[in-house]
C-alpha positions in Angstrom: 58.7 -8.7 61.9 55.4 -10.2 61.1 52.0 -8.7 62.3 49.2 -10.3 63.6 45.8 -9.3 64.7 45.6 -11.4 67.5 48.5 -13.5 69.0 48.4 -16.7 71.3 51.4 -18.2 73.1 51.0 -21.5 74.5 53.5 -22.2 77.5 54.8 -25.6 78.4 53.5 -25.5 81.8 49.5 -24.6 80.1 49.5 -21.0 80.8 48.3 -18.8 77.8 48.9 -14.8 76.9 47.1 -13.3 74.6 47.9 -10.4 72.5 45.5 -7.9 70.2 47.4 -6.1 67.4 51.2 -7.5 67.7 54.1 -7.9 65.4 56.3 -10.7 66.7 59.4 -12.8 65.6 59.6 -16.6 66.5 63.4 -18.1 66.4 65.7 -20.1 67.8 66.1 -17.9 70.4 62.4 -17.6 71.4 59.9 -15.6 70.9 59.7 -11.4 70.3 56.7 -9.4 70.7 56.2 -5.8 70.0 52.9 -3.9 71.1 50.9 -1.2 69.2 52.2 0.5 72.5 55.6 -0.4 71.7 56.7 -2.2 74.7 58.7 -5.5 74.2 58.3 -8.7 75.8 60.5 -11.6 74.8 59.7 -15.3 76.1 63.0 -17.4 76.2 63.1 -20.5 73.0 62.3 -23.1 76.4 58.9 -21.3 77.4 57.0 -21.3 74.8 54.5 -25.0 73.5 53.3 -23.3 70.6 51.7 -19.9 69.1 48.7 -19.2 67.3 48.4 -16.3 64.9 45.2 -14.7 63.2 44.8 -11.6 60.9 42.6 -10.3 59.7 41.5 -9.6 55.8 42.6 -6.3 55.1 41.4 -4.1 52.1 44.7 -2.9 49.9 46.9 -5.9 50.9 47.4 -7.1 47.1 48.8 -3.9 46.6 50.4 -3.7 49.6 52.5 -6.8 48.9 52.9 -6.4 45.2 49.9 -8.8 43.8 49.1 -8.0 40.3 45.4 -8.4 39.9 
């Protein structure tokens, strides 16, 4: 799953949720998303316009992710 800091889903019919500290997967069969809380909401492949993902910088992620300096 990939995390984001802040998470937007666009709907088709213009209504917006937004989400603070999420990981989420996007596929063909629309779109998961997993809250610090751990609750679940899923949003069927024919609801969702678009998404809009920020994170933030984080201090350690080279190493994190294998980076050699």
């Amino acid at each position: 799953m990939l995390r984001a800091d802040e998470l937007t889903v666009v709907h088709h019919d213009d209504t917006v949720h937004r989400f603070t500290d999420v990981r989420y997967t996007l596929s063909r069969r629309g779109l998961r998303v997993v809250l610090a809380t751990g609750e679940e909401i899923l949003f069927a492949q024919h609801d969702v316009l678009t998404t809009h993902v920020q994170t933030a910088a984080r201090t350690g992620a080279r190493e994190e992710y294998g980076i050699a300096a």
